[in-house]
N, C-alpha and C positions, 0 to 999 in steps of 0.2 A: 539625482539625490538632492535633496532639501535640507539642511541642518540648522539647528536656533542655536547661537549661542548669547546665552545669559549671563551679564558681567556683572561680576560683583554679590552677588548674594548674601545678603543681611536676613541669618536666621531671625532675629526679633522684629525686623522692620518690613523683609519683603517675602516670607514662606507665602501670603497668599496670591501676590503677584508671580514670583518666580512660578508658580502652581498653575497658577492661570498663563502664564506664556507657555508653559507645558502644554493646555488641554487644547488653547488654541492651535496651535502649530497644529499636535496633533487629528483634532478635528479638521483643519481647514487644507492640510496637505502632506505639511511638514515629516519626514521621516526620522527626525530626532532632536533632541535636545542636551547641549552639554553646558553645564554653568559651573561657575566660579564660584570664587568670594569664602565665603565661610561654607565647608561642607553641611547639609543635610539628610540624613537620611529620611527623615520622616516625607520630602517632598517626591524623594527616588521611589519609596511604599506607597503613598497617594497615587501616584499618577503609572504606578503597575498594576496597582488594584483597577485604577478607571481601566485599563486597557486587558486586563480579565475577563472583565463584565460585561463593557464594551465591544473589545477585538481591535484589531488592529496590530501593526508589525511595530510602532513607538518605539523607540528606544530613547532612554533617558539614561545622563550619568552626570560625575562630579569631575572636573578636573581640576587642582592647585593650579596650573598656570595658562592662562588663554593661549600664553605666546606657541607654548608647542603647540597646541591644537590648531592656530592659524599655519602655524608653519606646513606643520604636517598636511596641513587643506590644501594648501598653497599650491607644495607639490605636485598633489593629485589634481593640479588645474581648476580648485573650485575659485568661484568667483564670490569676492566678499563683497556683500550689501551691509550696508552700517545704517542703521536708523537711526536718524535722528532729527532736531528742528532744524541745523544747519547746514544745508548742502544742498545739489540740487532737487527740486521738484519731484516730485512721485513721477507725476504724469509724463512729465518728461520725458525720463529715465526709464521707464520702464517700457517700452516699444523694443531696447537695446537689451534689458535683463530680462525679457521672457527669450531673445534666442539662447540664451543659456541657462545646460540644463542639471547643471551640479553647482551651487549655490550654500555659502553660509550666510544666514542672516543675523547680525547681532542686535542685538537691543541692550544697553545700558541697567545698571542699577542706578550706583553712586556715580557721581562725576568721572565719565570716560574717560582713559588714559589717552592723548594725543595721541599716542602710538596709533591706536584707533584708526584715525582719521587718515591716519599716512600709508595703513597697509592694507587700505578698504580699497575696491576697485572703483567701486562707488559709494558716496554719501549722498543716502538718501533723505529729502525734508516731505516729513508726513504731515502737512501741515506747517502754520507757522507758530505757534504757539504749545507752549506745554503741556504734554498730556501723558498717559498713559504708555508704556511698553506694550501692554493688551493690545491695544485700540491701533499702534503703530501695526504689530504683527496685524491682524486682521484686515486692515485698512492693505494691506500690501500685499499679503496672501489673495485678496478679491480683486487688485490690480492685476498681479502677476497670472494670476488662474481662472483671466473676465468670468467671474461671477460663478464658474463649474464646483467650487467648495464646496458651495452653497446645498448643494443639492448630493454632495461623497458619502456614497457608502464604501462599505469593507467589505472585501471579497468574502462570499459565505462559502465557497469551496475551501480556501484555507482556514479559515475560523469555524470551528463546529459549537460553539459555546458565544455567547453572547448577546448582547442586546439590541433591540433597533426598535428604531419611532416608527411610529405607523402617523404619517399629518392626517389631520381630521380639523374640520371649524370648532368645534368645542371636546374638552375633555384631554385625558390623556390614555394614549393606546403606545403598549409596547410588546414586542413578540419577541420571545424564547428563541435562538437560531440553536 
């Protein structure tokens, strides 16, 4: 199991990022998403509705405090990946985090609580430079899963409803499941 957790959520500043670390996870692997900060619902409806339409098993929610939710992970033996510019190398790192197969990854809003940093198993640097939560999930999701994202579908035995791309060099094709 795979889980994003999303720190800090700023309804006026980050509903389309928080949104976007939702769809990525979701597309690229990810079995759920839990964030913080300021509750929303409207990002919980958005990203139920893609996974309608879509298909897929997503789960997305809200929690008030990361700390239980690491705790409780903890527990359960998952391994925290922390994203971020400071810590070790992707490349590095991750030969060690693909043997393991129940994983939290967090990504930042506002300024990470040090906490953070002390209850990650690993601190991961996507880069050295400032960028994107998006760009961190994806860039890490296509390490951790050499390039297999790329190409996920969703089981159509479980999903009777939903959408899929059809690739083609021009145009757009999508079929009914």
């Amino acid at each position: 199991m795979l889980y994003i957790l999303r720190l800090n959520h700023r309804i006026k500043r980050d509903k389309r990022i928080t949104t976007h670390c939702a769809l990525t996870g979701r597309a690229f692997g990810a079995d759920g998403m839990i964030f913080t900060g300021e509750k929303d619902d409207n990002i919980v409806k958005s990203v139920e509705d893609i996974i309608k339409r879509w298909g897929g098993e997503f789960k997305i929610s809200y929690s008030s405090r990361w700390q239980n939710f690491l705790t409780k992970m903890k527990e359960q033996n998952y391994t925290i990946v922390h994203l971020t510019m400071y810590g070790i190398q992707l490349l590095e790192a991750i030969p060690k985090i693909r043997r393991k197969k129940n994983l939290v990854v967090i990504v930042g809003g506002e300024k990470v609580p040090s906490e953070i940093y002390e209850k990650a198993d690993y601190n991961i640097s996507v880069g050295l430079q400032p960028h994107s939560e998006v760009a961190a999930l994806a860039v890490f999701f296509h390490e951790y899963f050499k390039g297999k994202e790329l190409t996920r579908e969703f089981d159509e035995i479980k999903f009777k409803k939903g959408l899929k791309i059809v690739p083609q060099k021009k145009g757009k094709k999508l079929i009914k499941k």
